[in-house]
VOGU-3710 file (C-alpha; in Angstrom, 3 decimals, decimal comma):
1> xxxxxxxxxx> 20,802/29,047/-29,245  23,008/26,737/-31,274  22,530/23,129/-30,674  25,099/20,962/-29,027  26,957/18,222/-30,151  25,726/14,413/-29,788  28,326/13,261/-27,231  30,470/10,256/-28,235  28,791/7,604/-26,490  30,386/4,276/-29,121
11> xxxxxxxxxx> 32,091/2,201/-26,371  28,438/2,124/-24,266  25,769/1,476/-27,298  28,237/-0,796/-28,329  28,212/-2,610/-25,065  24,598/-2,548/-24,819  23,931/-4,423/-28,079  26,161/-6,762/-26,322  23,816/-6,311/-23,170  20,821/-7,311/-24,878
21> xxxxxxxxxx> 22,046/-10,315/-26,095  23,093/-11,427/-22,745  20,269/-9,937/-20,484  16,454/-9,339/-21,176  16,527/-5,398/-21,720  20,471/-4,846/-21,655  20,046/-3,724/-17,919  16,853/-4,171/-15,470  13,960/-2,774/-15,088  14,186/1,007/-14,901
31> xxxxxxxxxx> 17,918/1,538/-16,153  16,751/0,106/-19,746  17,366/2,753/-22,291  13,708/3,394/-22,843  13,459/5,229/-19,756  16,320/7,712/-20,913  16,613/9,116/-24,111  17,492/6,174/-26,466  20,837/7,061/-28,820  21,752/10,531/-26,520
41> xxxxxxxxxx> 22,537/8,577/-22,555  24,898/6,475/-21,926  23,893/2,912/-20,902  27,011/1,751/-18,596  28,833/3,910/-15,911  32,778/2,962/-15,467  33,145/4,929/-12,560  32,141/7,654/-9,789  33,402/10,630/-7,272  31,701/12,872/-5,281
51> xxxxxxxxxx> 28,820/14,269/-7,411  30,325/13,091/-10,770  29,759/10,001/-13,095  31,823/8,562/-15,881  30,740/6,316/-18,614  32,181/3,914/-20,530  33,732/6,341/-23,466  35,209/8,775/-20,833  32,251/11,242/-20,735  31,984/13,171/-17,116
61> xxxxxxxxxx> 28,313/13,952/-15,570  26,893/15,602/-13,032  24,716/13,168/-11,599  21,143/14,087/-10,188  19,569/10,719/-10,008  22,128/9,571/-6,900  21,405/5,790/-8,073  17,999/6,231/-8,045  18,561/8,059/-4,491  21,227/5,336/-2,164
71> xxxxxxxxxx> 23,854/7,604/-2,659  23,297/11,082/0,274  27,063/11,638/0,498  28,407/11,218/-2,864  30,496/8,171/-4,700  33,465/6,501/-3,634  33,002/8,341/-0,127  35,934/7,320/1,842  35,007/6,954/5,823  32,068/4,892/4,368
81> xxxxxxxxxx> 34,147/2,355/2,256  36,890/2,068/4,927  34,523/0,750/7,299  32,946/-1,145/4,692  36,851/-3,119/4,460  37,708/-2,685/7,761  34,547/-5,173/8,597  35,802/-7,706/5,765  39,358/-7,192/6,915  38,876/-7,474/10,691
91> xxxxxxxxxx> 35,960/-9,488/11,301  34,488/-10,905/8,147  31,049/-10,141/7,195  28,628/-13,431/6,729  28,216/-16,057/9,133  25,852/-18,714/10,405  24,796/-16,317/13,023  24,733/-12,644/13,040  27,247/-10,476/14,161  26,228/-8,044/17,032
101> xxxxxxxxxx> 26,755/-4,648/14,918  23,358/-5,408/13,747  22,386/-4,133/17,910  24,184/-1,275/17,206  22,301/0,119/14,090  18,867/-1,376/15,103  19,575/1,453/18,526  21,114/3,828/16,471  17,394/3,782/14,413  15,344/3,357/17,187
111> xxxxxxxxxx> 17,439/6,502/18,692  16,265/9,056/16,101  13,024/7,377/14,114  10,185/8,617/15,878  8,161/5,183/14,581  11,151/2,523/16,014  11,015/0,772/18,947  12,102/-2,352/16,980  13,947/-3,124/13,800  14,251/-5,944/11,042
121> xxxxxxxxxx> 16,879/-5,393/8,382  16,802/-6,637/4,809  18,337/-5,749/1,522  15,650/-4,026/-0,617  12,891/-1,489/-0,622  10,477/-4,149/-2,039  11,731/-6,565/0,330  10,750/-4,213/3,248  6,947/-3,199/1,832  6,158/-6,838/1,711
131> xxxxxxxxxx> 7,362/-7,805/4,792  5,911/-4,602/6,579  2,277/-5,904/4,575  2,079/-9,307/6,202  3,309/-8,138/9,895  0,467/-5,965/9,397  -1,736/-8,860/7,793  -0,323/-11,445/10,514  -1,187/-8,491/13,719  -4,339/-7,397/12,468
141> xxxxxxxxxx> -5,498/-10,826/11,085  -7,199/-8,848/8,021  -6,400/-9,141/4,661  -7,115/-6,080/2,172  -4,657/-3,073/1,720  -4,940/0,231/0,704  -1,888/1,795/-1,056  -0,682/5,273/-2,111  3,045/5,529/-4,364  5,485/2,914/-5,840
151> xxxxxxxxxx> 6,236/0,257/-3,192  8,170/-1,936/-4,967  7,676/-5,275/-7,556  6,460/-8,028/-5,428  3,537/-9,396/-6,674  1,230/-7,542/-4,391  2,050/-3,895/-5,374  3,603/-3,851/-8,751  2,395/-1,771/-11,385  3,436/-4,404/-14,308
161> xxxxxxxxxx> 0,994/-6,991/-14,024  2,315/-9,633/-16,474  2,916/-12,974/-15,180  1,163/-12,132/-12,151  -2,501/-13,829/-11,047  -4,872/-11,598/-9,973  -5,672/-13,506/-6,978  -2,383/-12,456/-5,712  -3,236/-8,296/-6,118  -7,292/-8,131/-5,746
171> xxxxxxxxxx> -7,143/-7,542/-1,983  -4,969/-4,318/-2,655  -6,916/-1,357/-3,717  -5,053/2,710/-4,492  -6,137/5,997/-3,631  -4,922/9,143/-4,584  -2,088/10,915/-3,045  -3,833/14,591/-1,102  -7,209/12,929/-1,446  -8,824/11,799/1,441
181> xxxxxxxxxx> -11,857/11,471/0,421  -10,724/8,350/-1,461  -9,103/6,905/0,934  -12,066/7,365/3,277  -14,257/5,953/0,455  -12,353/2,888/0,779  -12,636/2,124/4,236  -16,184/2,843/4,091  -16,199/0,087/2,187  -13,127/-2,309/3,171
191> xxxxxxxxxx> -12,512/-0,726/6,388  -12,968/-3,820/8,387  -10,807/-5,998/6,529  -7,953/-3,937/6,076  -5,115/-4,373/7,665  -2,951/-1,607/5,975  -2,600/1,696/4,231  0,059/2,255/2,814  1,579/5,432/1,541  4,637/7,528/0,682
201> xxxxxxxxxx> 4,501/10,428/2,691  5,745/12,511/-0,075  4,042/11,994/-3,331  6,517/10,721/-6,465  4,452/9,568/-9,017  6,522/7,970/-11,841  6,763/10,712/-14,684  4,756/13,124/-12,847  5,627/15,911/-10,285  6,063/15,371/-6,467
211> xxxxxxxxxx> 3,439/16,532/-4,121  4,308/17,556/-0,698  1,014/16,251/1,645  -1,257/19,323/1,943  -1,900/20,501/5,281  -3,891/17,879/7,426  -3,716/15,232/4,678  -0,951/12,852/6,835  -2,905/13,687/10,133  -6,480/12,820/8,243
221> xxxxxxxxxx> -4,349/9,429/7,372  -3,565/8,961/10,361  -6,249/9,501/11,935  -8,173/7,088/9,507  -6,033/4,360/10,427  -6,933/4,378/13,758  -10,205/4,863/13,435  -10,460/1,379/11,013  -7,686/0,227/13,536  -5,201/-0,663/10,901
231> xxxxxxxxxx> -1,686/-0,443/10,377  -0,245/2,975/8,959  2,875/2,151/7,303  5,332/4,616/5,887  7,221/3,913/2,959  10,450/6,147/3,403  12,941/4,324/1,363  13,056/7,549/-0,770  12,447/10,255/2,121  14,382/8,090/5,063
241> xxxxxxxxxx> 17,997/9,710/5,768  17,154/12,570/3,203  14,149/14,591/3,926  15,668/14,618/7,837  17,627/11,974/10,008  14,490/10,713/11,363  13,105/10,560/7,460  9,369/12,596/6,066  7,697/11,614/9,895  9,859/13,599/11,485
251> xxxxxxxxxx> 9,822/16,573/9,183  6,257/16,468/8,703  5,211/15,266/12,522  3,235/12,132/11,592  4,131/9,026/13,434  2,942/5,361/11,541  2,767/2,408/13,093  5,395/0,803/10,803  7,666/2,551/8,423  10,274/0,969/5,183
261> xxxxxxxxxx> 13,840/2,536/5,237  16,623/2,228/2,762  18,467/3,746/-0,008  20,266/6,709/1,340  21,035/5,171/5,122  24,133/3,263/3,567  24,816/5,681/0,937  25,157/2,819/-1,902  25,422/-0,572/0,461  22,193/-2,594/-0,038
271> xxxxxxxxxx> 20,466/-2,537/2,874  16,636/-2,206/3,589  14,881/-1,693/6,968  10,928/-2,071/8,796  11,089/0,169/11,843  7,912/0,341/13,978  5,699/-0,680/17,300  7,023/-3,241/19,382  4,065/-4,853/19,575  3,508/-5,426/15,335
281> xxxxxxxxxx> 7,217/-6,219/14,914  7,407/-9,155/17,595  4,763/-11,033/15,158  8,025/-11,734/13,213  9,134/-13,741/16,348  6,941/-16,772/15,809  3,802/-15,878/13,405  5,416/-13,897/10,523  7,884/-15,843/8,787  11,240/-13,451/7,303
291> xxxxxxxxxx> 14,415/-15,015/6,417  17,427/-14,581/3,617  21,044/-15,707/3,803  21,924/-12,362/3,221  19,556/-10,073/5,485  22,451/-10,222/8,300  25,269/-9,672/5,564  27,517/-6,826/8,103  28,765/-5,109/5,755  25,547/-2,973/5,126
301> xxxxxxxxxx> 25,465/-2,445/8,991  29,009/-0,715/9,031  28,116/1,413/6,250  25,198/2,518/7,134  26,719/3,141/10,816  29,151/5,311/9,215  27,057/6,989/7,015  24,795/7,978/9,736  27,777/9,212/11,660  28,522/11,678/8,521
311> xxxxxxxxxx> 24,855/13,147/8,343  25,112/13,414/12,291  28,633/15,420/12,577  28,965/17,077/9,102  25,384/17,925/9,586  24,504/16,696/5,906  20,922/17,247/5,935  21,205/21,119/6,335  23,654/21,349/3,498  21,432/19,661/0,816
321> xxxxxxxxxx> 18,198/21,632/1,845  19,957/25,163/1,969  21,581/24,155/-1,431  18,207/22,140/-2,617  16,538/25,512/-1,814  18,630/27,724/-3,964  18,729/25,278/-6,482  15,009/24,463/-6,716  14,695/28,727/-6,411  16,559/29,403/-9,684
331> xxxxxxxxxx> 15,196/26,998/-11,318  11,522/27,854/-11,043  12,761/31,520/-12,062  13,781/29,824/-15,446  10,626/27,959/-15,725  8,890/31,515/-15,455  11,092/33,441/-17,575  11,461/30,951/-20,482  7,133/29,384/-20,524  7,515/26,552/-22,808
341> xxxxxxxxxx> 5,650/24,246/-20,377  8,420/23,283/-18,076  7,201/22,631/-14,376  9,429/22,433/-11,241  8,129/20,579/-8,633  9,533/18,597/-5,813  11,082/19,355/-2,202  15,080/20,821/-1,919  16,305/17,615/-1,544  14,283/15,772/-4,277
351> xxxxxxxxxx> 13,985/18,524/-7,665  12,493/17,611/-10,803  11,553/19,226/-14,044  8,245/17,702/-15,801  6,442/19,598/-18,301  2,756/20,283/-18,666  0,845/17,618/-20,966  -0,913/19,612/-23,633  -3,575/17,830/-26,102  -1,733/17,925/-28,690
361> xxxxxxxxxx> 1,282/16,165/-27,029  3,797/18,225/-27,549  4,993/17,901/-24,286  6,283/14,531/-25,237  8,705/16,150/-27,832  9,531/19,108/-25,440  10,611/16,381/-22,774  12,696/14,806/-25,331  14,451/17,527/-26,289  15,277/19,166/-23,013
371> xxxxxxxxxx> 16,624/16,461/-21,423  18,421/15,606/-24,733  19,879/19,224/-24,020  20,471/18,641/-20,556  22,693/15,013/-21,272  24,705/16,442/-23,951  26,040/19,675/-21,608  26,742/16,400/-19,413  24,185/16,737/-16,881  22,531/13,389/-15,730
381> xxxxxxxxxx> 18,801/13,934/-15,161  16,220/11,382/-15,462  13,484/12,350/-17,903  10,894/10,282/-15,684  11,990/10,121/-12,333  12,364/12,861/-10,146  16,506/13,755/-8,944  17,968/13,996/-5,857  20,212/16,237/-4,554  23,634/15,004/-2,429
391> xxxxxxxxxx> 25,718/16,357/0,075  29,007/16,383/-2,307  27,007/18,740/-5,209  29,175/22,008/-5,254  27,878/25,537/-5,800  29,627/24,799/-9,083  27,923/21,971/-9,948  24,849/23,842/-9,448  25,140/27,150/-10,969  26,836/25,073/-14,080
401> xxxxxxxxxx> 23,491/22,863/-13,644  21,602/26,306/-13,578  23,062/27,644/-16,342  22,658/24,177/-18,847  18,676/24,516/-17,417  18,262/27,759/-19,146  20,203/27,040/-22,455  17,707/23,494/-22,545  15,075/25,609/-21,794  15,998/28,718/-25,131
411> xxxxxxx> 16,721/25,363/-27,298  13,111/24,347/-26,805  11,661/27,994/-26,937  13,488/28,207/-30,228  12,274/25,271/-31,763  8,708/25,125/-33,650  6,765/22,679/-32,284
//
């Protein structure tokens, strides 16, 4: 298998050295070219449609990482974005009060989230695990938290601990994702001063594979949390609008107490949601303080109206786990056929490809390469994060996608290591 060409990517390393000078990293936090393959992606994106990306020196993609997973219909979708300027057109879209489309999405939630019975909207995931932390702090009146996945980079949670006291992190202790034994080990010990667990119900460790929950593992959660009487809250701003309408509670019939939506529910619009009990919410009326200028920003509220609509009547949801299926399928056949240590792990709508750590590391260079492999046939994976699949990804795009797998994979079998 002959090796392909380095793509031409001058017009983008030449803006990022321009980046760099401007911003700390080029770009924030997880976009920084570390996180790619430094000298082989691009580092800007000019444009998108549908299921393809183009960068800065005219280089087309077929993009798996779905902005790090807001966008479940595809880019530049049209019903979305003429709501999204109909609002600004006809009505304008921040004001000193809020605008009563905000009733209509908080009943549209509370319709088909089996946890809603009320909802508080903000603009971020991290925005949405902190404020779903201190209604449970502020009902309970306890203080400790145990947590389970990425929730975000407040202070409380985040895994980069520079600049941060401790003071503001040592009541916040992990256990492991399909272990309940640790978690129970921890409430043994904290139980009566926590007020939270915290958890994603489908595992996505950064740069490892996604584990479903193993059977009983969400119910033994569950049923921990009630026996400490704290607040379960599920983080869903990955699995909410993409794992089913009613997001991973639904699917996997577990109900928390609270739960964090975003990302996909306004396929791109910033918007951020707590959905839960009547009874912890209404501590935001007068205990729990939450405010922003632009929480009640509309234009969030029409998208993500509309984009619910789509999932609804174009039934979206089916689509990307019949073609998630097929896709994860063939890919785990190529995993088998060509052994060099790939792994394929993940659920239809959420693939990714990791490969197994050996001791002598070569893993590190395998990565490297494949996903080198995989950029230059113009296929946009992240190397550490796991990819998402969206409802305008054609059976082209994935038997193309397919077929660039298994020439990555023969590069890597080729190669001496």
């Amino acid at each position: 298998m002959s090796e392909v060409g380095k793509l031409n990517l001058e017009k983008s390393m030449s803006e990022v050295a321009r980046g760099y000078e401007l911003t700390p990293g080029a770009v924030l936090g997880i976009r920084r070219p570390y996180n790619f393959v430094e000298g082989e992606y691009p580092n800007y994106f000019e444009s998108g449609k549908g299921s393809r990306i183009i960068d800065l020196d005219g280089n087309e993609y077929i993009d798996y990482l779905c902005a790090y997973g807001p966008i479940i219909m595809g880019y530049c979708e049209e019903e979305i974005d003429e709501a999204v300027i109909k609002q600004i057109r006809d009505k304008g879209f921040c004001f000193s009060l809020t605008q009563s489309i905000q009733n209509r999405l908080a009943e549209k939630m509370v319709e088909i989230i089996p946890s809603a019975e009320q909802v508080i909207f903000l603009k971020t995931g991290s925005a949405a695990a902190t404020l779903a932390v201190r209604l449970a702090r502020g009902y309970t009146d306890k203080t400790k938290i145990m947590r389970c996945g990425y929730h975000g980079w407040h202070d409380w949670c985040v895994e980069v601990k520079g600049g941060i006291p401790e003071k503001l992190y040592e009541d916040v202790y992990s256990f492991k994702y399909n272990d309940l034994a640790s978690l129970e080990e921890l409430l043994f010990e904290h139980g009566n001063d926590t007020a939270a667990i915290i958890i994603t119900p489908v595992g996505h460790p950064l740069g490892n594979k996604i584990e479903e929950p193993k059977p009983g593992f969400l119910e033994g959660v569950r049923e921990l949390a009630d026996k400490y009487n704290t607040i379960l809250i599920f983080d869903e701003i990955r699995t909410g609008f993409r794992v089913a309408l009613g997001g991973a509670q639904e699917y996997y019939g577990v109900t928390p107490d609270l739960s964090l939506f975003g990302k996909a529910m306004a396929n791109g619009y910033a918007i951020a949601a707590v959905a839960g009990k009547k009874e912890v919410m209404k501590k935001a009326e007068h205990d729990v303080f939450v405010s922003s200028t632009f929480f009640p920003n509309s234009l969030s509220f029409a998208a993500a109206l509309k984009t619910i609509e789509l999932l609804q009547s174009k039934k979206v949801l089916e689509y990307i786990w019949e073609k998630g299926s097929k896709f994860l399928e063939d890919i785990k056949a190529l995993t088998e056929k060509h052994q060099v240590g790939a792994e394929v792990s993940g659920i239809p709508p959420m693939p990714y490809i990791t490969f197994q750590r050996d001791k002598a590391k070569t893993y590190k260079a395998k990565r490297t390469d494949f996903y080198t492999q995989l950029i230059r046939r113009r296929v946009f994976m992240q190397p550490y994060h796991h990819g998402y699949i969206c409802y305008r990804h054609t059976d082209e795009d994935l038997n193309y996608t397919v077929k660039a797998i298994e020439e990555s994979l023969i590069y890597i079998e080729e190669k001496d290591y």
